[in-house]
PyMOL CGO cylinders between C-alpha atoms (Angstrom):
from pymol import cmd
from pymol.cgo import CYLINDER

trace = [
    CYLINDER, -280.67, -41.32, 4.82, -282.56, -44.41, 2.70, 0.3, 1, 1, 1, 1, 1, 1,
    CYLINDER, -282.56, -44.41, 2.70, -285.61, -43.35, 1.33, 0.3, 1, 1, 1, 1, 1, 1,
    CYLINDER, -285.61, -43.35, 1.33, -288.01, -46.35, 0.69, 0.3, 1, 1, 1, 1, 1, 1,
    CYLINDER, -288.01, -46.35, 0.69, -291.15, -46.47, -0.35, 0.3, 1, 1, 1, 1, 1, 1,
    CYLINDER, -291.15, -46.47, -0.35, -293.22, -49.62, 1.09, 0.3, 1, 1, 1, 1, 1, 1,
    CYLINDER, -293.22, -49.62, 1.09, -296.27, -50.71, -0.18, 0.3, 1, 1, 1, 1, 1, 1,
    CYLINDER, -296.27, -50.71, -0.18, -298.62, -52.68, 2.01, 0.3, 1, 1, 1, 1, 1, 1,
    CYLINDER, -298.62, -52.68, 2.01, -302.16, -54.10, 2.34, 0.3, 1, 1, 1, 1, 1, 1,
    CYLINDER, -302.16, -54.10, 2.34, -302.53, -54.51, 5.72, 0.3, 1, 1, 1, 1, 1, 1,
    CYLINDER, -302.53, -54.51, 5.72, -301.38, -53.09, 9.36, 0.3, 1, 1, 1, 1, 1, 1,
    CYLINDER, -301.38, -53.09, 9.36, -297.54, -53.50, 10.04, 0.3, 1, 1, 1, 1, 1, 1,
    CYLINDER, -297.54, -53.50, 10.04, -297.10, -56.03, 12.80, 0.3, 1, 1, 1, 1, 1, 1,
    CYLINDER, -297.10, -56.03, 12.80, -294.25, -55.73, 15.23, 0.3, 1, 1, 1, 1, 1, 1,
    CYLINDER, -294.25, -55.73, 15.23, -291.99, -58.31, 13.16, 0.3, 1, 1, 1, 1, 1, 1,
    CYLINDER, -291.99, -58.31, 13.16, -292.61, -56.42, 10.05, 0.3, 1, 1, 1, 1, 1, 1,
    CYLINDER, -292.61, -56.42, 10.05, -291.40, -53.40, 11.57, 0.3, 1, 1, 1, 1, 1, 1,
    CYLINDER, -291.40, -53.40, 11.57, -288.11, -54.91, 13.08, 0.3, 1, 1, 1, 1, 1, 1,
    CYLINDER, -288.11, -54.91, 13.08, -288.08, -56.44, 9.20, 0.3, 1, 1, 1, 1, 1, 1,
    CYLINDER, -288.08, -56.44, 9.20, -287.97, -53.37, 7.16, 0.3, 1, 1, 1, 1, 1, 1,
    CYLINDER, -287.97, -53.37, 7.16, -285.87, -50.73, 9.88, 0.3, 1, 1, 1, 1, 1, 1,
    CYLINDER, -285.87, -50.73, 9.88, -283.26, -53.26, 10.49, 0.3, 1, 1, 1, 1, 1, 1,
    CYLINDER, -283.26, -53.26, 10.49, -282.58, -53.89, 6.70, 0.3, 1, 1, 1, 1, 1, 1,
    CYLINDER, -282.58, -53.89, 6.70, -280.24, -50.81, 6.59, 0.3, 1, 1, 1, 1, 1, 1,
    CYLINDER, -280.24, -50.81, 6.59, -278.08, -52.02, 9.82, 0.3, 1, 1, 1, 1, 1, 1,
    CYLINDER, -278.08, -52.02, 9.82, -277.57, -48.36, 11.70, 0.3, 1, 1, 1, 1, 1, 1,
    CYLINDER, -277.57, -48.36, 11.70, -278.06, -45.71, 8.35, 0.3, 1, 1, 1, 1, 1, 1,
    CYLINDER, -278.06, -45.71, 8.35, -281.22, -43.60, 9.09, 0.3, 1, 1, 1, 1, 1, 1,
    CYLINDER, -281.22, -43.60, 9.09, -284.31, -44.87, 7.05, 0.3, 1, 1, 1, 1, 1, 1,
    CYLINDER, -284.31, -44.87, 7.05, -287.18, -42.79, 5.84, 0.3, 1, 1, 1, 1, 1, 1,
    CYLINDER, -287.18, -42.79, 5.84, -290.55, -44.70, 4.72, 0.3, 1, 1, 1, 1, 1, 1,
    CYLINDER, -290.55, -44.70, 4.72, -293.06, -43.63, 2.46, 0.3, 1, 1, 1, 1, 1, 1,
    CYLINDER, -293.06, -43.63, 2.46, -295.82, -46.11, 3.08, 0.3, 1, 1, 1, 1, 1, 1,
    CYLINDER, -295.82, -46.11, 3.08, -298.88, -46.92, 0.50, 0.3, 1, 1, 1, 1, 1, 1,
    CYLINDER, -298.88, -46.92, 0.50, -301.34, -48.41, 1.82, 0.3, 1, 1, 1, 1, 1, 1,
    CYLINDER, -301.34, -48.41, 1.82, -303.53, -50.28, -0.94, 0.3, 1, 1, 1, 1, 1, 1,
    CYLINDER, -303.53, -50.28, -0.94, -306.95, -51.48, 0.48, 0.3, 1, 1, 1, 1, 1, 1,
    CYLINDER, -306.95, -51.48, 0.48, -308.39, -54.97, -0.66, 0.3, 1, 1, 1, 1, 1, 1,
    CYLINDER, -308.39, -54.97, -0.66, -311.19, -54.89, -2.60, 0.3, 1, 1, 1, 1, 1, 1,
    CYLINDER, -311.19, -54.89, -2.60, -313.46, -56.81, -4.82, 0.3, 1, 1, 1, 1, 1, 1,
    CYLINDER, -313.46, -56.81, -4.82, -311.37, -56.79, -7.50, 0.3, 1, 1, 1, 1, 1, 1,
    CYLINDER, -311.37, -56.79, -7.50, -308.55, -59.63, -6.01, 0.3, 1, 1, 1, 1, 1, 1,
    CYLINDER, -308.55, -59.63, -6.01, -311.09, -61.77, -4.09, 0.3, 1, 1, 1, 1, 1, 1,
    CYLINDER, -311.09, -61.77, -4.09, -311.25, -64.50, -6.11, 0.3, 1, 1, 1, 1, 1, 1,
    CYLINDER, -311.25, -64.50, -6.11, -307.04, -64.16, -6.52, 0.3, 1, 1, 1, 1, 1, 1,
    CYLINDER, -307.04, -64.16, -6.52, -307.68, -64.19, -2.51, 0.3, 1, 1, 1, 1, 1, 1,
    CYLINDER, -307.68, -64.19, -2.51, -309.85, -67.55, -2.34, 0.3, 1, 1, 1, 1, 1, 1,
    CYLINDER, -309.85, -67.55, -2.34, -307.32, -69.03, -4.75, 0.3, 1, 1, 1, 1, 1, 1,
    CYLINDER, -307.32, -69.03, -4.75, -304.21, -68.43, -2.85, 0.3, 1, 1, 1, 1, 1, 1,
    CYLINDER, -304.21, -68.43, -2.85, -305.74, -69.53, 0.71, 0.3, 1, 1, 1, 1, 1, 1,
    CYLINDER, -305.74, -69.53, 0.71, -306.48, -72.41, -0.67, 0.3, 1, 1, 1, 1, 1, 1,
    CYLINDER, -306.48, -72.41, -0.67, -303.50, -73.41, -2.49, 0.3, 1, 1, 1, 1, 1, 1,
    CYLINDER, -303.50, -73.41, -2.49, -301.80, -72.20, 0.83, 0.3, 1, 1, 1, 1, 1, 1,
    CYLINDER, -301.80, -72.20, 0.83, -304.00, -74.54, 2.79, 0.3, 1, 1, 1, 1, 1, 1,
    CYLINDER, -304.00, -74.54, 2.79, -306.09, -72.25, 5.26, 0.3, 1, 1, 1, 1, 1, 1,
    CYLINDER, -306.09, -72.25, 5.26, -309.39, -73.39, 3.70, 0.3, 1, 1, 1, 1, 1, 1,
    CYLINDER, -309.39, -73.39, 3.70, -310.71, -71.50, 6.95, 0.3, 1, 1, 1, 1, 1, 1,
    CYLINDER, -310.71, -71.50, 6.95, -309.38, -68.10, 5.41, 0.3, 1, 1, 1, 1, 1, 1,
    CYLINDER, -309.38, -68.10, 5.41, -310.93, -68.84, 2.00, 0.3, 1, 1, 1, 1, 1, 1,
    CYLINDER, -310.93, -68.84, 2.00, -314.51, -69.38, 3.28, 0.3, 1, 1, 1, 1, 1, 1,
    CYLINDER, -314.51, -69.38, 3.28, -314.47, -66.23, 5.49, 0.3, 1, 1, 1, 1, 1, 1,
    CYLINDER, -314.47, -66.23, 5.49, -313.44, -64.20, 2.39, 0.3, 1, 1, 1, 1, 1, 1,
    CYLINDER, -313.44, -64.20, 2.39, -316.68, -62.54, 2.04, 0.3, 1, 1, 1, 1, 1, 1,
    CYLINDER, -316.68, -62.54, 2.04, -316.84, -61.83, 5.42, 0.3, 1, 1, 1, 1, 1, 1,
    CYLINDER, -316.84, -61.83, 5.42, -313.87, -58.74, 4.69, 0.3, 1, 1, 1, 1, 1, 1,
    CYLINDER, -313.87, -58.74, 4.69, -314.51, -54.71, 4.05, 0.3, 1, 1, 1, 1, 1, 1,
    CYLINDER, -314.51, -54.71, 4.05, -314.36, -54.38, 0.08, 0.3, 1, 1, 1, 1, 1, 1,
    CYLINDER, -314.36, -54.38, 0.08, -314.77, -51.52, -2.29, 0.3, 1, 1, 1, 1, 1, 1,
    CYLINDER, -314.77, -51.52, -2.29, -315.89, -48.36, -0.44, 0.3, 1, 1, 1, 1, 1, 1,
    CYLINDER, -315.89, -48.36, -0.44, -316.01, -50.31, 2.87, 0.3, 1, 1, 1, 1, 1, 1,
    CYLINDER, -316.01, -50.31, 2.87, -312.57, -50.92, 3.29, 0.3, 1, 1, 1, 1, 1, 1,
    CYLINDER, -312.57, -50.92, 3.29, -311.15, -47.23, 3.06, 0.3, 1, 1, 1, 1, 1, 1,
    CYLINDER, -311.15, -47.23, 3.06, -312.04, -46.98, 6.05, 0.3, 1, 1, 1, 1, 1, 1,
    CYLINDER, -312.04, -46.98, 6.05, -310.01, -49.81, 7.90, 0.3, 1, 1, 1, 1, 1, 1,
    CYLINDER, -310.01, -49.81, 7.90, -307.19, -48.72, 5.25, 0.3, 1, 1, 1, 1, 1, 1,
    CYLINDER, -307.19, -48.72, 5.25, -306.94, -45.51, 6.99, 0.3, 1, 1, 1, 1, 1, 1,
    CYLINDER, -306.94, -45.51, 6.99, -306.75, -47.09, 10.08, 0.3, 1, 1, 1, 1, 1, 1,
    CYLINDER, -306.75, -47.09, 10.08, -304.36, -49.54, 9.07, 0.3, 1, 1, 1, 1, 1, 1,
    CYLINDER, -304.36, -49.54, 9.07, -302.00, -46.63, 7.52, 0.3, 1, 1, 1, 1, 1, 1,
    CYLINDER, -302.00, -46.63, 7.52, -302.17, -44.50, 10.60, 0.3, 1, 1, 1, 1, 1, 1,
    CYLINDER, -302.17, -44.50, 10.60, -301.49, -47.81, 12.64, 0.3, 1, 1, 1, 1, 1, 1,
    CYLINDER, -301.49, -47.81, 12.64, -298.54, -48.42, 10.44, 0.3, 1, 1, 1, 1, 1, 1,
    CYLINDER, -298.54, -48.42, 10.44, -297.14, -45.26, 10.60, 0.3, 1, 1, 1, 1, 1, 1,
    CYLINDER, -297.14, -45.26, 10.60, -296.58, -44.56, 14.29, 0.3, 1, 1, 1, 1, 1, 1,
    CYLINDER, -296.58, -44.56, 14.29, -295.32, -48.09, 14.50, 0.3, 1, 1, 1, 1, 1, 1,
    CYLINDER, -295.32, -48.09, 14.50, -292.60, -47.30, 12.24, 0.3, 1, 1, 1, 1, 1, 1,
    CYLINDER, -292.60, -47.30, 12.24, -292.18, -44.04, 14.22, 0.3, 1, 1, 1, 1, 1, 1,
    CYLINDER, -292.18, -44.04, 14.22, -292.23, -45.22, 17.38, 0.3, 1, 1, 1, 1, 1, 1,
    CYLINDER, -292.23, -45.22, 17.38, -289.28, -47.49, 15.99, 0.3, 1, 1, 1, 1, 1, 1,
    CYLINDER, -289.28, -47.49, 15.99, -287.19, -44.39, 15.06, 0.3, 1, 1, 1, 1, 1, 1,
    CYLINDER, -287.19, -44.39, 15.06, -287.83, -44.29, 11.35, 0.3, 1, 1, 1, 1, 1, 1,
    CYLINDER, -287.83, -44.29, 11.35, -289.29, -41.27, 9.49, 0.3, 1, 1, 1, 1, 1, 1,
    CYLINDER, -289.29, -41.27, 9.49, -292.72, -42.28, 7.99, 0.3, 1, 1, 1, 1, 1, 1,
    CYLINDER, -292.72, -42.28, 7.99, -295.48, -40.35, 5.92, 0.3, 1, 1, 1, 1, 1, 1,
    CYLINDER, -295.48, -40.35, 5.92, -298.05, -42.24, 4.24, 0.3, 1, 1, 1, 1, 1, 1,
    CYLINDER, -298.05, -42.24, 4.24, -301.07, -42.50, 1.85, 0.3, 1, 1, 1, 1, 1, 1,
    CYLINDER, -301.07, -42.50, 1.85, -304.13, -44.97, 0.34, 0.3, 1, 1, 1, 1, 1, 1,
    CYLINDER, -304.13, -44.97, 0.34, -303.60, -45.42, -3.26, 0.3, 1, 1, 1, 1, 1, 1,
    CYLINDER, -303.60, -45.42, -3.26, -307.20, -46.69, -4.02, 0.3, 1, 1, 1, 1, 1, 1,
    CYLINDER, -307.20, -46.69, -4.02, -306.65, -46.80, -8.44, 0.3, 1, 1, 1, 1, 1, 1,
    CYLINDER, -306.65, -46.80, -8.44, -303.67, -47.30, -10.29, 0.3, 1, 1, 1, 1, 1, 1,
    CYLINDER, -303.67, -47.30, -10.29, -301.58, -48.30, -7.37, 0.3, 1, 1, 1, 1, 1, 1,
    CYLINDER, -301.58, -48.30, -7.37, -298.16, -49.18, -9.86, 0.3, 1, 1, 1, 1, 1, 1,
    CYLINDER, -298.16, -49.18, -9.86, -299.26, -45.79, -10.97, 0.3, 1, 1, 1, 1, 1, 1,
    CYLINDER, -299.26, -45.79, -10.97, -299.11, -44.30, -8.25, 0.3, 1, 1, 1, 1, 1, 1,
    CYLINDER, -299.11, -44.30, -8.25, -295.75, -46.00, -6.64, 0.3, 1, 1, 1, 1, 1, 1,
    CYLINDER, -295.75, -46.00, -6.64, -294.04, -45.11, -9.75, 0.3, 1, 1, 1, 1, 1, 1,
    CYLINDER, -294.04, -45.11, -9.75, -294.81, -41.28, -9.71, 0.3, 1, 1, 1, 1, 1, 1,
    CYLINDER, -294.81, -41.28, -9.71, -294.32, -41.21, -5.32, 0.3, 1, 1, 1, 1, 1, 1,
    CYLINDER, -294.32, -41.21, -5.32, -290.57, -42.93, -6.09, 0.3, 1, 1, 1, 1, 1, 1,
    CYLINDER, -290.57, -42.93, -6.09, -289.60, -40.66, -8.58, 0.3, 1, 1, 1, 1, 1, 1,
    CYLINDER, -289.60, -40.66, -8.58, -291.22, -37.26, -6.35, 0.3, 1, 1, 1, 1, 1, 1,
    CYLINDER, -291.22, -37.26, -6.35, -289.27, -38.57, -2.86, 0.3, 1, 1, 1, 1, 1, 1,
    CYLINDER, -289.27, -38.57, -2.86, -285.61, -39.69, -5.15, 0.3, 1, 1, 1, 1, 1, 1,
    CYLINDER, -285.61, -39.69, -5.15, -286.55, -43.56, -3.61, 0.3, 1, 1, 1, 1, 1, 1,
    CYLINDER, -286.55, -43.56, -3.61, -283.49, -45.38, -3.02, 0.3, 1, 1, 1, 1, 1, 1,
    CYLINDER, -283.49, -45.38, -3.02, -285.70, -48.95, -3.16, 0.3, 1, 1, 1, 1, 1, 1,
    CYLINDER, -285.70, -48.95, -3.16, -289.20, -50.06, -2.79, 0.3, 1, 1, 1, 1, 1, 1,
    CYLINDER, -289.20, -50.06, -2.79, -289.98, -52.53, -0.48, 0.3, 1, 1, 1, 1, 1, 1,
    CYLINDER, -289.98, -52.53, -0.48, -293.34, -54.51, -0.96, 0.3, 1, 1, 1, 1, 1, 1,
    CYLINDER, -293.34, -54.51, -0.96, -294.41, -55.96, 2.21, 0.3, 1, 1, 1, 1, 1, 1,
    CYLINDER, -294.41, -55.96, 2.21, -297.50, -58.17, 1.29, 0.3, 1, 1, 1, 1, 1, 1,
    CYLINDER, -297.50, -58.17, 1.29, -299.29, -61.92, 2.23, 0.3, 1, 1, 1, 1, 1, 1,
    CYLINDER, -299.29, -61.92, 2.23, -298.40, -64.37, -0.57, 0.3, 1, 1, 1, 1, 1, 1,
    CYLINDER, -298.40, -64.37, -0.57, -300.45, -64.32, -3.56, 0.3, 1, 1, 1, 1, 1, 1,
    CYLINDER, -300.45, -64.32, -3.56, -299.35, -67.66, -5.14, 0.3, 1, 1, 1, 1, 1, 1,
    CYLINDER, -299.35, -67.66, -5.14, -300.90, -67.36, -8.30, 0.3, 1, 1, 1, 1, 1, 1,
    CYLINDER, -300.90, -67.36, -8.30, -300.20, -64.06, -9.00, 0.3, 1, 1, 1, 1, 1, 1,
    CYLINDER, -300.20, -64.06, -9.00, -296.59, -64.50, -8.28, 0.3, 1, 1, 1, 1, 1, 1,
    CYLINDER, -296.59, -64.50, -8.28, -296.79, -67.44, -10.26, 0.3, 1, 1, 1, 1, 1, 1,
    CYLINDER, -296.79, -67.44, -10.26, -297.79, -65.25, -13.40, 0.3, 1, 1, 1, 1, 1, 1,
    CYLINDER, -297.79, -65.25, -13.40, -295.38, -62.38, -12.16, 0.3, 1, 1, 1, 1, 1, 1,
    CYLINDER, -295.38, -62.38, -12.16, -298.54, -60.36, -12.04, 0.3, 1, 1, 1, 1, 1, 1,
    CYLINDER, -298.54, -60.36, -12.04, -298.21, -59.43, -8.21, 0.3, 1, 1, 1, 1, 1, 1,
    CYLINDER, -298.21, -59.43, -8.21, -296.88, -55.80, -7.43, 0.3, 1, 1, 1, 1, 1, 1,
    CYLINDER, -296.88, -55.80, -7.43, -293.42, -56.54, -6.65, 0.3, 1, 1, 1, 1, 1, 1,
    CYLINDER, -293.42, -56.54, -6.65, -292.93, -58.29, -10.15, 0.3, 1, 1, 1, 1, 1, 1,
    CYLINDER, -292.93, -58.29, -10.15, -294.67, -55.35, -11.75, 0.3, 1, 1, 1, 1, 1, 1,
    CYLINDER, -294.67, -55.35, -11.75, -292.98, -52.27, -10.07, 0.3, 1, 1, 1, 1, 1, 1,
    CYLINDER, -292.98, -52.27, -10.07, -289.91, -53.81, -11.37, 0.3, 1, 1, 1, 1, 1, 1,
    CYLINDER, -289.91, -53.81, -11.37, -290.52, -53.34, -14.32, 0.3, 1, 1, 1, 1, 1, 1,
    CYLINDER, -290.52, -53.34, -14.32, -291.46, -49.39, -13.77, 0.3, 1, 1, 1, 1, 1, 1,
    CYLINDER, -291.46, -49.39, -13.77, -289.85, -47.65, -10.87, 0.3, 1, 1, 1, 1, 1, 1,
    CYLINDER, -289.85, -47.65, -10.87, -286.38, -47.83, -11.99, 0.3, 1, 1, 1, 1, 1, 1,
    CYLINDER, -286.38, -47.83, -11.99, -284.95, -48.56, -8.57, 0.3, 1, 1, 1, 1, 1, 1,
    CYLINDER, -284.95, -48.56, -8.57, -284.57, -51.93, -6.81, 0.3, 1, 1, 1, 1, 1, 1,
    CYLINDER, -284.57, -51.93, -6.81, -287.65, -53.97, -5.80, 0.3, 1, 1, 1, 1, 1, 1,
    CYLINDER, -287.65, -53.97, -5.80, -287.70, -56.47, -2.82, 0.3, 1, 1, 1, 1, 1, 1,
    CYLINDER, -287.70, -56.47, -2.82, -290.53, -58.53, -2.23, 0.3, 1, 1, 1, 1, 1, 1,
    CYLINDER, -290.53, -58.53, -2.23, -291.43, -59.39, 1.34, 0.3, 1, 1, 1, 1, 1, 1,
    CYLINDER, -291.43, -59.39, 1.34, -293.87, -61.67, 3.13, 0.3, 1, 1, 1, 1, 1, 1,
    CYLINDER, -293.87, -61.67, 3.13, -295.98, -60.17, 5.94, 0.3, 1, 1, 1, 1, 1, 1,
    CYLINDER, -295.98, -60.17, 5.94, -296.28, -61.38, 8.96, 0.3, 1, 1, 1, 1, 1, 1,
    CYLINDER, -296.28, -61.38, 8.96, -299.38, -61.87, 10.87, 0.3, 1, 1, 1, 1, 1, 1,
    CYLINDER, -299.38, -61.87, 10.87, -299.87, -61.56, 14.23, 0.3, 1, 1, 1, 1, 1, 1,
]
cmd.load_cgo(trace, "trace")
């Protein structure tokens, strides 16, 4: 059985399922999913992106969006969401919000569960991929297993 921890920021959506359980072909695949809730702390990184990306619609309802303590709550309800998607798909899958230290955390959940790969299942985020600041580019650098990045999808 794979063991891979995925790290998302929002609900899975049917095509991100069929994305990460069909990566493996037929082997057995066991997800350990951290779920990282948006906050204040990216929403200018947010703006940016939408922008660059074109959806100037997105980037003026920014504010509009749970942040800080607010958005633990749709988190957990995103993770639990998640989880019995990936179920109901025939995967294994246990999950958790990692509020701080997120690499931190990722790095000490792959090395606990012997993670074969993480997979980090996210929007774009232009500029911080530009700067190879975004999570993928950083967990590379501490998880000692492979790294893929992957868009989301949205619904």
């Amino acid at each position: 059985m794979i063991t891979t921890v995925l790290m998302i920021e929002k609900p899975l959506v049917s095509a991100d399922v069929e994305l990460v359980t069909e990566l493996h072909g037929e082997e057995p695949v066991s997800f350990v999913v951290l779920m990282q809730p948006r906050g204040d702390q990216d929403r200018l990184l947010r703006a940016l992106d939408d922008v660059a990306l074109g959806e100037l619609d997105e980037a003026v309802r920014e504010g509009a969006e749970p942040a800080g303590n607010e958005a633990h709550g749709p988190a957990e309800r995103g993770l639990e969401l998640s989880l019995k998607r990936l179920r109901e798909a025939g995967a294994e899958a246990v999950g958790q919000i990692t509020e701080d230290h997120p690499l931190d955390v990722l790095t000490s959940v792959a090395e606990r569960t012997g993670a074969d790969e993480v997979i980090v299942l996210t929007a774009p985020h232009l500029v911080e991929e530009f700067f190879h600041r975004d999570w993928a580019s950083r967990a590379r650098h501490k998880v000692g297993v492979p790294v893929l990045k992957l868009f989301a999808h949205t619904e």
